[in-house]
N, C-alpha and C positions, 0 to 999 in steps of 0.2 A: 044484328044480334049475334050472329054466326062469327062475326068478325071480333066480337068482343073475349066473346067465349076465347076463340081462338089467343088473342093476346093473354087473357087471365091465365090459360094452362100454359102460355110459355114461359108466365113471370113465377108460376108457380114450380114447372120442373126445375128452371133457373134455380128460384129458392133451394130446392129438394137438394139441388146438383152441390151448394156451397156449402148446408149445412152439414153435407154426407163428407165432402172435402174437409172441413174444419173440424168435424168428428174424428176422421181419420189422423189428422194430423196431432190433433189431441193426444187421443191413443197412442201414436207412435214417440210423443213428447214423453206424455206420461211412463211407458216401457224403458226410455233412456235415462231419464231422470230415475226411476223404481232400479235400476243397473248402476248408475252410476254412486246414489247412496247406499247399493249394497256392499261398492267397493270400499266406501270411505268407511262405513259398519267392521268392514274387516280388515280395514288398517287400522282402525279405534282398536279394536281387541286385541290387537297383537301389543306383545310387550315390547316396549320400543329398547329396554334395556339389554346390552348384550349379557350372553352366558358365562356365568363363571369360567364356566374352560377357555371357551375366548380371551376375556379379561384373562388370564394365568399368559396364554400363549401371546398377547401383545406387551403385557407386562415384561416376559422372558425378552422378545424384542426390540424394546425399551433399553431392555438395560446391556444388553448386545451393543445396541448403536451409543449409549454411553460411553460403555467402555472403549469401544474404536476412537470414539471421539476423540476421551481420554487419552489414550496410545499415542494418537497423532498430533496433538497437543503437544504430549510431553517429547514426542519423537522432534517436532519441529520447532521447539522451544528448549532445547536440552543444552547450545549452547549460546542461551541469548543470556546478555547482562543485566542484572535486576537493580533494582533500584536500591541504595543502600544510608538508613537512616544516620545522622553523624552533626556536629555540630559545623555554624557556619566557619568556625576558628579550623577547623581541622579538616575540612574541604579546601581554606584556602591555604593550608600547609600541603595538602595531596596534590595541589593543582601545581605547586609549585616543583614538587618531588616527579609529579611525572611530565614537566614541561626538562627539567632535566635529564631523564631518562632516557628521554626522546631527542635530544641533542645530544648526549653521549652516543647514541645508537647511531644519530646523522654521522656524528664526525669517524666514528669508527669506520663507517663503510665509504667515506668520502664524499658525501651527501650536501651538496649547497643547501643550509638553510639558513637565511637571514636572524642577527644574532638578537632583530627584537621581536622574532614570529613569534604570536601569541596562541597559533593553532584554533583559533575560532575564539578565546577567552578572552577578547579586548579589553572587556570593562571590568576581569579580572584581575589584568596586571598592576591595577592601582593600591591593593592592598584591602581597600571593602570589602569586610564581607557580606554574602547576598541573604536576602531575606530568608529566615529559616525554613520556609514554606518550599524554598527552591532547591532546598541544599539536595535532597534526596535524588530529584530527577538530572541536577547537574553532576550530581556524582556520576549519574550509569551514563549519563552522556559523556562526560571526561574518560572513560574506561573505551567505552565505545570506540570515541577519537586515540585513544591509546593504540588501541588492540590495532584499525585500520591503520596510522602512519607506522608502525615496528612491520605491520605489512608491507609494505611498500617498501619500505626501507631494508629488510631484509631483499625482497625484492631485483633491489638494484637501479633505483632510479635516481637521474642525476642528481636533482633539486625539486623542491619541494616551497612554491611561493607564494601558495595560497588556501587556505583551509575555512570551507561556511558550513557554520549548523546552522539550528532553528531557535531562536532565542524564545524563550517563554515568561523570565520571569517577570517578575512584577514592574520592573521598572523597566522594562523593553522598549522599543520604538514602534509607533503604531504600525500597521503592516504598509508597507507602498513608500515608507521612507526610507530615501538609502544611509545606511551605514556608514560614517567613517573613520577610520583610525587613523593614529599617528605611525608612521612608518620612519624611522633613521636612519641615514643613508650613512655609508662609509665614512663621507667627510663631516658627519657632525650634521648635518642639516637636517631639516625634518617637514619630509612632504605631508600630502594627505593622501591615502590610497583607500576609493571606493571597497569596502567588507563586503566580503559572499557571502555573509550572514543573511538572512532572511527572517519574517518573525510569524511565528507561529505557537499560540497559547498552549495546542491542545498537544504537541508534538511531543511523542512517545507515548499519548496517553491511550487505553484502550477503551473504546465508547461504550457504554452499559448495551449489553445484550450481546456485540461483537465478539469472536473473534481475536482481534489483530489490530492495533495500531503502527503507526512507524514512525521514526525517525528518518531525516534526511539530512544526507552530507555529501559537501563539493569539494572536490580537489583536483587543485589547479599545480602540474609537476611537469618536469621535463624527462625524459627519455627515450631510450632507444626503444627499435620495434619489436625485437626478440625482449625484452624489460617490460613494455606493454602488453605483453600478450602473456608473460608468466606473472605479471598484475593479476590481469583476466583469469587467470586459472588458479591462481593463491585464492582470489576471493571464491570461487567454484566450490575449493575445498573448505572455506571458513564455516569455521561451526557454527559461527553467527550466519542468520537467513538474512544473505545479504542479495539486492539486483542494483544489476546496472542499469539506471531509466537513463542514463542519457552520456554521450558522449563524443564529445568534440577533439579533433586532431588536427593539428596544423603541423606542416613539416616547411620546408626552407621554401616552400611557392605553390602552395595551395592548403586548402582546411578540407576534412569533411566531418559529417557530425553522422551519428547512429544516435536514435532514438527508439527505443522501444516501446513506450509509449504511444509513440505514433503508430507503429508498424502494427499493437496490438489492436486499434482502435478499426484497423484496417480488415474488412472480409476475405478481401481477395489476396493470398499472398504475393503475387508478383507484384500488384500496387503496394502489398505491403513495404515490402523491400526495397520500391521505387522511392515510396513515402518515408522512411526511416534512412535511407541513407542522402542528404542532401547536400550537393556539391556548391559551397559558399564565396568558390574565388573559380572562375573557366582559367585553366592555365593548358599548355602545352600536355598532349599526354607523356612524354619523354621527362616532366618535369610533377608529375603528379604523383602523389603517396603511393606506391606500389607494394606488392608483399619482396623482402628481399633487399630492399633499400636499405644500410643500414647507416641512416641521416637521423639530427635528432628530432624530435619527436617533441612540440608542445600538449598535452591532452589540458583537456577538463571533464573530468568524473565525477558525475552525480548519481551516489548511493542511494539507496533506501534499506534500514534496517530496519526490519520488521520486529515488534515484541508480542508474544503471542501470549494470550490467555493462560494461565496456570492448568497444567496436565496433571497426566500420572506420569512419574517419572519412566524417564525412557532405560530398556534394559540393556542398551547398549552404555549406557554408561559405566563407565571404568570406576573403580573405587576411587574417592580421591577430585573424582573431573565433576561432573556436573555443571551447575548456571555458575556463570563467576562474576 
């Protein structure tokens, strides 16, 4: 009996012991829960809208960061070429005026340029005119390729034997096929020579929301090193926002190329510069491109001009200058 008794009261403090536990924890649930909807109580009330004076001073802001925008817009678009609407009869009367201009400019400065270079306009030289949809953006292209060969050409370089854009219009070649034109040689024959042309639909356009689009252009020319290097510093100063992504030079027994592109892609700079400068022929170092040689010089230049978004006009502009 004594032994029963005894098990009853332990199963009963037991009890006492878990209901007093389970009570407690209740209450203390209860107390965090009663805490935590007081906080959610006092985020409900607050007004989630900001204060007028706020709204005034982000507005002021706003329109701060506009305007810089603006500025830099118009500062970095002030001397790019715009697009210029014109019929397709009279694009191919301008194409024709400034493939002349540009061989006047060759022969004056003593300039090899082959007498059926068509400057990137291959499927131009046959008298078709291009679909009227295209005429606009072949114009600022034609200007474009104007503005960079009288570069060059002013320049000082010997010859000039190869010129690719981005072909876009409608009757282009899919992208991945190559290009080829008819070339005439001295004696009357007529080879075929692979086009640096490349094709590209969207090219010069500016994507909704961006920015900046670009155009790209190769030139394939011969000259000296001191002529390469006031290249490099004419385009520095061109009011068109122009970069060199890429460039290749061969001299009488070795190539190297610079590629900025690559060197950008690169964290590190000493890899960068390992990466971007790529030696494509191991010759003799007594026989390698050095600064000081003055041997000629094959390059290939690949441009990118940039067309930027419509600014505020920039205030550096001169009466007279602005986009051309």
């Amino acid at each position: 009996m004594i032994v029963l008794v005894a098990v009853i009261s332990l199963m009963l403090a037991g009890t006492a012991f878990l209901l007093v536990k389970g009570f407690m924890a209740f209450f203390q649930a209860e107390k965090m829960l009663s805490g935590k909807k007081g906080e959610l109580e006092f985020l409900f009330s607050r007004n989630p809208f900001p204060s007028e004076a706020n709204l005034k001073v982000e507005r002021s802001n706003l329109s701060i960061l506009d305007d810089q925008l603006a500025d830099l817009l118009g500062e970095v678009g002030r001397g790019q070429v715009q697009s210029e609407e014109q019929s397709p009869n009279k694009f191919g009367a301008q194409f024709w005026d400034v493939r002349k201009e540009l061989f006047a400019r060759a022969r004056e400065r003593g300039i090899k340029v082959d007498n059926s270079f068509d400057f990137g306009f291959a499927k131009h030289m046959s008298g078709v005119p291009p679909a009227p949809q295209d005429v606009a953006r072949l114009t600022q292209q034609l200007r474009i390729v104007q503005r960079l060969s009288l570069l060059m050409f002013d320049a000082g370089i010997t010859g000039l034997d190869g010129l690719g854009r981005e072909e876009f219009e409608v009757d282009a070649k899919a992208a991945g096929e190559p290009a080829a034109q008819p070339r005439r040689s001295r004696r009357g024959a007529t080879d075929t020579a692979v086009s640096l042309n490349t094709y590209n639909p969207n090219a010069g356009l500016i994507p909704e929301g961006e920015l900046f689009g670009r155009w790209r252009f190769v030139f394939r020319f011969a000259a000296k090193e001191d002529v390469l290097l006031a290249v490099l510093n004419r385009l520095a100063r061109e009011p068109l926002f122009v970069v060199v992504s890429d460039l290749v030079v061969e001299g009488d027994a070795g190539i190297k190329q610079w590629n900025t592109e690559a060197a950008a892609k690169t964290e590190d700079g000493t890899a960068a510069a390992a990466a971007a400068e790529v030696a494509a022929a191991a010759v003799p170092r007594d026989l390698r491109i050095v600064c000081g040689r003055d041997v000629p010089l094959s390059a290939r230049m690949t441009l990118d001009v940039y067309q930027f978004r419509a600014g505020r006009p920039s205030p550096a502009v001169r009466p007279g200058e602005g986009a051309k």
